[in-house]
C-alpha positions as CSV (number, residue, x, y, z in Angstrom):
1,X,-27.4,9.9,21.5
2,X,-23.9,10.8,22.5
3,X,-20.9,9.6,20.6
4,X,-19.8,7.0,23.1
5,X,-22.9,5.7,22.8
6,X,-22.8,6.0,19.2
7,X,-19.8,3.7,18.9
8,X,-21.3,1.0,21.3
9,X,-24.4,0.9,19.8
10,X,-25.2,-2.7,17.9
11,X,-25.5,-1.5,14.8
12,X,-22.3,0.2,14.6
13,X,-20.4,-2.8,16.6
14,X,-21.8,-5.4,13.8
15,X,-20.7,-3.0,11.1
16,X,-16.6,-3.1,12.7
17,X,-17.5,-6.7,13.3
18,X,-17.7,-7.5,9.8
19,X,-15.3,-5.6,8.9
20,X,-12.6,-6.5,11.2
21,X,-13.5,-10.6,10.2
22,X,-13.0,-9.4,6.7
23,X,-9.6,-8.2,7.5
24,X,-8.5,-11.3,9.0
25,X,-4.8,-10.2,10.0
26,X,-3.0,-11.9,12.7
27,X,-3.5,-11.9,16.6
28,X,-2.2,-9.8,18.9
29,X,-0.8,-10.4,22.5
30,X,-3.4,-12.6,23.6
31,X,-3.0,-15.1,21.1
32,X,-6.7,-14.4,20.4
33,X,-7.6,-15.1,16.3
34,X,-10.4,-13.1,14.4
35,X,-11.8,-17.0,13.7
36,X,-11.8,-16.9,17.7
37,X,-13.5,-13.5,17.9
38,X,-17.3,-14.0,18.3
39,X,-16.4,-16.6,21.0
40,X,-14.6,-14.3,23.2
41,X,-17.3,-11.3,22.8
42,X,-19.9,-13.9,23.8
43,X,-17.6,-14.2,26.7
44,X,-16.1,-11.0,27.5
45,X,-18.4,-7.5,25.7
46,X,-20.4,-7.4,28.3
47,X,-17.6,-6.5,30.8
48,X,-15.7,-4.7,28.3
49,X,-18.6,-2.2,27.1
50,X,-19.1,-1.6,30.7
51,X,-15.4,-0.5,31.9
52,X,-15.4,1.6,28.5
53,X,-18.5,3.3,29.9
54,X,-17.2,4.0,33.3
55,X,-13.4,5.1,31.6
56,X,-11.7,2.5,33.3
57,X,-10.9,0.4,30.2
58,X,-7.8,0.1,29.3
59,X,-6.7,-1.7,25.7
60,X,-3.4,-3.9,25.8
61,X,-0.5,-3.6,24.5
62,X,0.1,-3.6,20.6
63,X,2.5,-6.3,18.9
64,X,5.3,-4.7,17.0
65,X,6.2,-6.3,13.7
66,X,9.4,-5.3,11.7
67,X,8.2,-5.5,7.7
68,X,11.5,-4.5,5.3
69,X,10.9,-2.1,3.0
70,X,11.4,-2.0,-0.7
71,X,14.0,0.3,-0.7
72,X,16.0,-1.1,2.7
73,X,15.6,-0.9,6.3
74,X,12.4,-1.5,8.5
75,X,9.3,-0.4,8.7
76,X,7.1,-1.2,12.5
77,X,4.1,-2.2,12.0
78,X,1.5,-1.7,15.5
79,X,-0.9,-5.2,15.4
80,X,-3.4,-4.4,18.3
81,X,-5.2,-7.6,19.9
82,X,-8.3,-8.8,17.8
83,X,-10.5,-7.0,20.3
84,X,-8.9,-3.6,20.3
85,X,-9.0,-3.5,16.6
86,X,-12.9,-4.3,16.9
87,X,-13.1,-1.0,19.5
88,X,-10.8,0.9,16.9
89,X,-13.0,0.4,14.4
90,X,-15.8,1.3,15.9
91,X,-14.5,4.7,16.7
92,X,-13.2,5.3,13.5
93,X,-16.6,4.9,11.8
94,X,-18.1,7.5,13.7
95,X,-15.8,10.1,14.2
96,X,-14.8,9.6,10.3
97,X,-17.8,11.8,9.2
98,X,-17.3,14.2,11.7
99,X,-14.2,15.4,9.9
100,X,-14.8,14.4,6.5
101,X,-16.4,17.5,5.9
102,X,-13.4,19.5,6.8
103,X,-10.7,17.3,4.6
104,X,-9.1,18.5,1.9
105,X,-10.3,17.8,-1.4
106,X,-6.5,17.1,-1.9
107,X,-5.9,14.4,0.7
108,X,-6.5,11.1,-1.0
109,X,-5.4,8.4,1.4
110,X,-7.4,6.5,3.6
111,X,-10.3,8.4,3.0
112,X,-13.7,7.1,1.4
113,X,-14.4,8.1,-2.8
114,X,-10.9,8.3,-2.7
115,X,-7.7,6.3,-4.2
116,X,-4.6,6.7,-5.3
117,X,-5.5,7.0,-9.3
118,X,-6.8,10.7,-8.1
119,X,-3.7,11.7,-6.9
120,X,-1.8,10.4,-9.5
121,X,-3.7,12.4,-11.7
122,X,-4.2,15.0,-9.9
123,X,-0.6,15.5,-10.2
124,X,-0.6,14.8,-13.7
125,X,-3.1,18.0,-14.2
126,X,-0.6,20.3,-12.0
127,X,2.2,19.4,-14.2
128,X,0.2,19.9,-17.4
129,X,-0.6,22.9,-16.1
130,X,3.0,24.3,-15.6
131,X,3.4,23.8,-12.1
132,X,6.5,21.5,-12.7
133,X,8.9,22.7,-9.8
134,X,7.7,20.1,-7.1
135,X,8.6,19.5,-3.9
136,X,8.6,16.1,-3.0
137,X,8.2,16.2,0.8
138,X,9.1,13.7,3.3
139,X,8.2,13.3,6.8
140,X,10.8,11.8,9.0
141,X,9.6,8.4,10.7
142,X,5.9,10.5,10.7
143,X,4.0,7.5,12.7
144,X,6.6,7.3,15.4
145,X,6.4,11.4,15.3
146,X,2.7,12.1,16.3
147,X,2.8,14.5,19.1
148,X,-0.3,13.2,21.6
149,X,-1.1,16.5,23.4
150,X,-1.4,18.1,19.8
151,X,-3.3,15.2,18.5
152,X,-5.7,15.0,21.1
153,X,-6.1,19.2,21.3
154,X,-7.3,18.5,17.5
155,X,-10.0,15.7,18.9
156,X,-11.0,18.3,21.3
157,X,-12.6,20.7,18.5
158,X,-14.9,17.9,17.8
159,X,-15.6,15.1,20.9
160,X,-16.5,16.6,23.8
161,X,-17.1,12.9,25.9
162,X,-14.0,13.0,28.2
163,X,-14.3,9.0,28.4
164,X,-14.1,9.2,24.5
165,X,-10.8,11.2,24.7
166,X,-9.5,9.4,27.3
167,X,-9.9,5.9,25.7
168,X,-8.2,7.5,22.5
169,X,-5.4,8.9,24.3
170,X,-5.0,5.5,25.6
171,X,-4.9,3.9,22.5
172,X,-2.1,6.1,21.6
173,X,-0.5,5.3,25.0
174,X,-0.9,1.4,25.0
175,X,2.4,-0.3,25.3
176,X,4.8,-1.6,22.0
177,X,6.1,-5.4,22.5
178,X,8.8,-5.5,20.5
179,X,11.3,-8.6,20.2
180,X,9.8,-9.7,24.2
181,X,10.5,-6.3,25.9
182,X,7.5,-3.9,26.3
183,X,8.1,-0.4,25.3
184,X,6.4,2.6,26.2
185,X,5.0,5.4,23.9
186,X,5.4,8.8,25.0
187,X,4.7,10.1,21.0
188,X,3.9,8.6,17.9
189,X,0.3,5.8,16.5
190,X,2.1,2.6,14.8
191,X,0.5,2.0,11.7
192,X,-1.5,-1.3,11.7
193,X,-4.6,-0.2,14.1
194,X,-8.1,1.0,12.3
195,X,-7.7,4.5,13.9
196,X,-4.7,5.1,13.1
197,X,-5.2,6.5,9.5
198,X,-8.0,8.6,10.8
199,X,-5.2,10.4,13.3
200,X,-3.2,10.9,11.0
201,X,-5.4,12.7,8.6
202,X,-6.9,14.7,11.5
203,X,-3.4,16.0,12.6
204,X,-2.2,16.1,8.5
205,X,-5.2,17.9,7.7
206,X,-3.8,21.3,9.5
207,X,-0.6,21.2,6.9
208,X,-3.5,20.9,4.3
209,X,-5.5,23.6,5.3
210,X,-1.9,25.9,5.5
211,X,-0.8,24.7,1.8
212,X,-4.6,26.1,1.3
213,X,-4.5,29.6,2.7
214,X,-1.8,29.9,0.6
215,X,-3.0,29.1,-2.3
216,X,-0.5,26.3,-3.1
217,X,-1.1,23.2,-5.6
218,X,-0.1,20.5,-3.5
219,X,-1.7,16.2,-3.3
220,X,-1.3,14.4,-0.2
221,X,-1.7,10.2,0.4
222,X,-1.1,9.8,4.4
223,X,2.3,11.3,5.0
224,X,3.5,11.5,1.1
225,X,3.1,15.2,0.3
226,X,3.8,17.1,-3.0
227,X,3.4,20.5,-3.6
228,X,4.2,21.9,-7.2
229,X,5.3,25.3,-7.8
230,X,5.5,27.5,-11.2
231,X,9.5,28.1,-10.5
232,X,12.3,27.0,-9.2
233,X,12.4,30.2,-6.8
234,X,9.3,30.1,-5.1
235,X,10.1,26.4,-4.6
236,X,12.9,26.9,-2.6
237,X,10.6,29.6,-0.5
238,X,7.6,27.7,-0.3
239,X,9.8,24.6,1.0
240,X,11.9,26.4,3.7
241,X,8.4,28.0,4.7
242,X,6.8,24.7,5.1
243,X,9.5,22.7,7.0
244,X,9.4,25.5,9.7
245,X,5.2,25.2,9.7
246,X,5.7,21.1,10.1
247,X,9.1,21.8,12.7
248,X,7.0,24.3,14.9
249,X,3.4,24.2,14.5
250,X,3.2,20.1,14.3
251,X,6.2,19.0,15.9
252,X,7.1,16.7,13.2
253,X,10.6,16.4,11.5
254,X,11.0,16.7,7.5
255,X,14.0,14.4,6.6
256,X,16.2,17.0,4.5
257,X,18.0,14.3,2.7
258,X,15.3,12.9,1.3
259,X,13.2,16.1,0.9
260,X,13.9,17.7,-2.6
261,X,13.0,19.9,-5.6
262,X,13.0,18.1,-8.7
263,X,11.4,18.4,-12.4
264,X,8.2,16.2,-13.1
265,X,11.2,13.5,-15.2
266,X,12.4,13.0,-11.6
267,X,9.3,13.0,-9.9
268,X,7.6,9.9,-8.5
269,X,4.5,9.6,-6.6
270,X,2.7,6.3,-5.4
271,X,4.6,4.2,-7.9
272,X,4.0,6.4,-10.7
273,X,6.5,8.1,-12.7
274,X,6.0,11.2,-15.6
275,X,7.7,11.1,-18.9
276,X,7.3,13.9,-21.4
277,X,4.9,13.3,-24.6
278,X,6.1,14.0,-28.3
279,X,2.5,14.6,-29.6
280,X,2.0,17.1,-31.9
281,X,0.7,20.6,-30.0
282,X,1.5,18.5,-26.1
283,X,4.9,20.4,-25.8
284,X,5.4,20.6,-21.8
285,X,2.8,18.2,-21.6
286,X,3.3,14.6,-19.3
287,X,2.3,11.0,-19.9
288,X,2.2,8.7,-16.4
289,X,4.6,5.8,-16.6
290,X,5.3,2.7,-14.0
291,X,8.8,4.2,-12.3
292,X,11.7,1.5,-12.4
293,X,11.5,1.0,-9.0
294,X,7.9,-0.7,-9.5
295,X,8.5,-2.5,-12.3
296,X,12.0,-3.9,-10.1
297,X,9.7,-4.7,-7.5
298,X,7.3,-6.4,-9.9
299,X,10.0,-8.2,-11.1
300,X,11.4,-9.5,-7.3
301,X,7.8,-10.9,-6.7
302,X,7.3,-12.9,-9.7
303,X,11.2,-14.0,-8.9
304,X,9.8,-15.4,-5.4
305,X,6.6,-16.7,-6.5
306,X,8.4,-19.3,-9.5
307,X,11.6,-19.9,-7.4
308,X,12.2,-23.9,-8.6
309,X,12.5,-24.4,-4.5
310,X,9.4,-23.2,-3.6
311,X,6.6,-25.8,-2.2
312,X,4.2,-25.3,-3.7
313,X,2.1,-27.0,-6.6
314,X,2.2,-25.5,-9.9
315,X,-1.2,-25.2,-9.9
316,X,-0.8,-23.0,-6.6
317,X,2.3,-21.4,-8.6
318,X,0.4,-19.9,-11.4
319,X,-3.3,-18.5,-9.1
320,X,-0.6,-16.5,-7.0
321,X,1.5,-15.4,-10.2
322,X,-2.2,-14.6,-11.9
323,X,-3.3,-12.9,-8.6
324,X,-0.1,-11.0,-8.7
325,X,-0.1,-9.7,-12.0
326,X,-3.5,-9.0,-12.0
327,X,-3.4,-7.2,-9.0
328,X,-0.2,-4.8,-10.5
329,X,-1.9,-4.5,-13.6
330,X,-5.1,-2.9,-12.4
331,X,-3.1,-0.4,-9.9
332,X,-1.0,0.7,-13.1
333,X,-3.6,0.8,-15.5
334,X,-3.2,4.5,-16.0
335,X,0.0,4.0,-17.3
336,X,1.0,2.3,-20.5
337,X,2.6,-1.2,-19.5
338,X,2.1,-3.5,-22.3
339,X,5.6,-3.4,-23.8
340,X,7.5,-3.7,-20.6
341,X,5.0,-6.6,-20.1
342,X,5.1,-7.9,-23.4
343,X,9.3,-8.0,-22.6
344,X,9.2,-9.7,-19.3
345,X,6.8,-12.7,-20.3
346,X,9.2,-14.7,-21.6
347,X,11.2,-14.9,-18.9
348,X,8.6,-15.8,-16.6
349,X,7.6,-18.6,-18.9
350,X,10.9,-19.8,-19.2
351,X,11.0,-19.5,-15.1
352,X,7.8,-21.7,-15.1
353,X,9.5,-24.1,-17.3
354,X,12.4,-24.2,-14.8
355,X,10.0,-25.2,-12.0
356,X,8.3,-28.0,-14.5
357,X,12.2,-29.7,-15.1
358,X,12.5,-29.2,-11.4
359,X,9.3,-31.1,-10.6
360,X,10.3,-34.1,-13.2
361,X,13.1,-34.5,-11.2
362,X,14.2,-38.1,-12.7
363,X,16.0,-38.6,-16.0
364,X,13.3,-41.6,-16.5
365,X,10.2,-39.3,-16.0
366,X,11.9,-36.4,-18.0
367,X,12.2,-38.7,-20.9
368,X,8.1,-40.0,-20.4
369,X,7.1,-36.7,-20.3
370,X,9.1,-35.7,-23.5
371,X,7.5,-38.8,-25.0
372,X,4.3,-37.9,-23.8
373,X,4.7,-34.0,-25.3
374,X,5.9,-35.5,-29.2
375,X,9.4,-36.0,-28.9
376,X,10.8,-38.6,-30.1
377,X,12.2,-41.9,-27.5
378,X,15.7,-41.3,-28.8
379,X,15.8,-37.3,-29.0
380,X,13.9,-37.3,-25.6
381,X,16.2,-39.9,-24.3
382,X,18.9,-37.4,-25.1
383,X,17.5,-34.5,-23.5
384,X,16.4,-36.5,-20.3
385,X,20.0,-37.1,-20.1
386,X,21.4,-33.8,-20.8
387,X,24.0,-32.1,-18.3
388,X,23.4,-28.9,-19.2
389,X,22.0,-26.6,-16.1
390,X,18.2,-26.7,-15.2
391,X,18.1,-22.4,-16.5
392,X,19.6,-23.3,-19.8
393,X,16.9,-26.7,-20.1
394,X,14.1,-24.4,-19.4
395,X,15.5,-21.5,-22.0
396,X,15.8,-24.3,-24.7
397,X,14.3,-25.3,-28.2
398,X,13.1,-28.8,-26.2
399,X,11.2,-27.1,-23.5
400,X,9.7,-23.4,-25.2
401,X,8.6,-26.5,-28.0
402,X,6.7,-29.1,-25.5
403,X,5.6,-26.8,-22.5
404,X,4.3,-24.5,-25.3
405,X,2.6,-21.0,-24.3
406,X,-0.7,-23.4,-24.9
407,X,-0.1,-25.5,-22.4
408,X,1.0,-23.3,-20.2
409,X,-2.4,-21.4,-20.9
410,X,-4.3,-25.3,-20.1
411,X,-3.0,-24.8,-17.2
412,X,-4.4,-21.6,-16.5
413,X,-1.6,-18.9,-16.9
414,X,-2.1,-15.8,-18.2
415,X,0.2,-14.1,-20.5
416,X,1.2,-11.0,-18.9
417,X,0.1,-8.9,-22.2
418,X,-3.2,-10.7,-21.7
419,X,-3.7,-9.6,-18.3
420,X,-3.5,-5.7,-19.4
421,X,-6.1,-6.5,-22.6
422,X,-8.7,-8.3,-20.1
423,X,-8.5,-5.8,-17.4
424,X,-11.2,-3.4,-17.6
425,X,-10.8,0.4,-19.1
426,X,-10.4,2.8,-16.7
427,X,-12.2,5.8,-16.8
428,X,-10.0,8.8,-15.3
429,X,-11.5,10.1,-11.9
430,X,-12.0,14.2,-12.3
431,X,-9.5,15.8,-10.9
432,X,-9.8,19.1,-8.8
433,X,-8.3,21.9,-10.9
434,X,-5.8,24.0,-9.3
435,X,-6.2,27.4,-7.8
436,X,-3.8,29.7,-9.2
437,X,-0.4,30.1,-6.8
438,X,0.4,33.0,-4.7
439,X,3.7,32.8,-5.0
């Protein structure tokens, strides 16, 4: 069975079905939902699977979505239509294992068996190991980079069904609709499609296997490479080296102002930061931390999610702020978080107290509810009546005494301490240790 037919088979269609529904994500284009998928196979597969069997096929164009970034500026998201993504996904399954086998075992992202935790301690075991001159590399707007010809020359090695390649090159080709206007795309595979993780890697995985020959100690998630060097000299080397190989061999551009050499104290790498430990007999050894930056970010979602004006109900409120600080928890469980945690809890009470005056709204019901939580009629009179602002109500003796951290917990929040003490112990992925540098 060749690949094409691989990838159109029904057991590998019900497989990207599933996991496509799963998704969810928005439409494309056409308008046309994941909810309104199997209706419109029922309708249409059978003419699709036969014009991508005779190469004539062609997807439509992606929707372009400007997300901001946490750090400023844009970042273009590709949304294929609902029916592209299934194809996408299809592909990717298959050709995955074909080039699994050939991946680094220091590539970490988008890749099955492995996460982020690895790299981050893969990193960690670098740096322990004296290899604390890093090179923190950055590749310039890498998905709007990604030269086709090159791209699909890799492909070539391993698919051999020109309709196969053709479709892919397609795919790369399709059209950008950005803000009404339709944009070609000589170069580059917006993120946001199933395959395009799986280019990436493939076209990545030849700056791998050069970090390799040479014998480097380097982690890679997607387009965020590190490589970590024994001195500062061979640093500078190694990274004038490796922008020419990127420049020249893959036609990508290395952004020089963001592109540095720094100690493992400046060094961050998927969230993570590395801070010396004072142990007796760990001299030159480093701990993982959250970086500021997270922790900022942290702090900017749980600011959105208990703004006094959002609509929600409270109950709503606290399952997102739960969701949320569960979710951050278990991604930075490697790091130690409960004091930062244990710092920023109040304020999020008293920001869920906020919401609580907010939602009282009259100086009548204020003073019920006062009544209702043991205050007395003419002390909760008082306070019902109160001009001071809503922030300095909620940050009061009347409020942090009747909306208690109990009844806050009736109500089904979780004390962001808590959240570190119920989540599950990690045990530390193995790590692959380093070859010994050349250089």
């Amino acid at each position: 069975m060749g690949l094409l037919d691989r990838i159109l088979s029904r057991s590998n269609l019900t497989r990207a079905y599933k996991q496509v529904v799963g998704n969810r994500g928005s439409s494309g284009v056409d308008g046309v939902e994941v909810t309104d998928l199997a209706d419109y196979l029922h309708e249409n597969w059978l003419r699709i699977k036969a014009e991508i069997e005779t190469g004539v096929y062609r997807p439509q164009a992606v929707l372009g979505v400007e997300i901001p970034k946490p750090n400023g500026g844009t970042r273009l998201l590709g949304i294929p239509t609902v029916i592209d993504r299934l194809i996408q996904q299809a592909i990717h399954q298959v050709l995955s294992p074909l080039w699994e086998e050939d991946f680094s075992a220091y590539s970490y992202g988008f890749r099955p068996g492995r996460n982020a935790h690895q790299a981050v301690l893969q990193a960690r075991a670098y740096i322990n190991e004296g290899n604390q001159d890093i090179i923190d590399l950055d590749l310039k707007s890498f998905f709007d980079e990604v030269h086709h010809d090159l791209l699909m020359s890799l492909l070539r090695q391993k698919v051999k069904d020109e309709r196969l390649l053709k479709l892919i090159r397609r795919y790369l080709q399709a059209g950008l609709l950005l803000g009404g206007a339709m944009t070609p795309r000589p170069k580059g595979t917006p993120q946001g499609g199933p395959l395009s993780p799986l280019l990436s890697n493939i076209l990545l995985n030849e700056l791998d296997q050069e970090l390799m020959s040479r014998g480097l100690c380097f982690v890679r998630y997607a387009d965020d490479c590190s490589i970590f060097l024994r001195s500062l000299r061979s640093a500078r080397r190694v990274k004038r080296s490796i922008t020419k190989f990127i420049e020249g061999r893959l036609r990508l551009k290395v952004n020089e102002e963001k592109t540095g050499i720094c100690r493992p104290v400046r060094f961050e790498l998927l969230g993570y930061g590395f801070v010396p430990t004072y142990r007796k007999g760990e001299k030159g050894k480093y701990n993982l931390r959250v970086s500021p930056k997270s922790f900022r970010r942290l702090k900017l979602k749980i600011k959105a999610l208990t703004r006094k004006t959002s609509s929600m109900s409270f109950a709503e409120r606290i399952n997102r702020l739960n969701a949320l600080v569960r979710g951050w928890t278990h991604y930075f469980k490697l790091a130690s978080t409960w004091r930062k945690l244990k710092e920023l809890d109040p304020w999020v009470r008293s920001r869920l107290r906020y919401c609580i005056w907010k939602q009282w709204k009259k100086p009548d019901r204020r003073r019920k509810n006062f009544i209702r939580l043991g205050i007395p009629p003419d002390q909760a009179y008082a306070w019902s009546r109160s001009r001071m602002g809503g922030w300095a109500i909620a940050c009061s003796p009347i409020m942090k005494t009747t909306v208690t951290v109990e009844r806050l917990q009736k109500r089904s929040y979780i004390s962001l301490p808590t959240t570190i003490l119920n989540s599950s112990m990690v045990s530390e992925p193995p790590y692959t240790r380093s070859v010994r540098t050349v250089v």
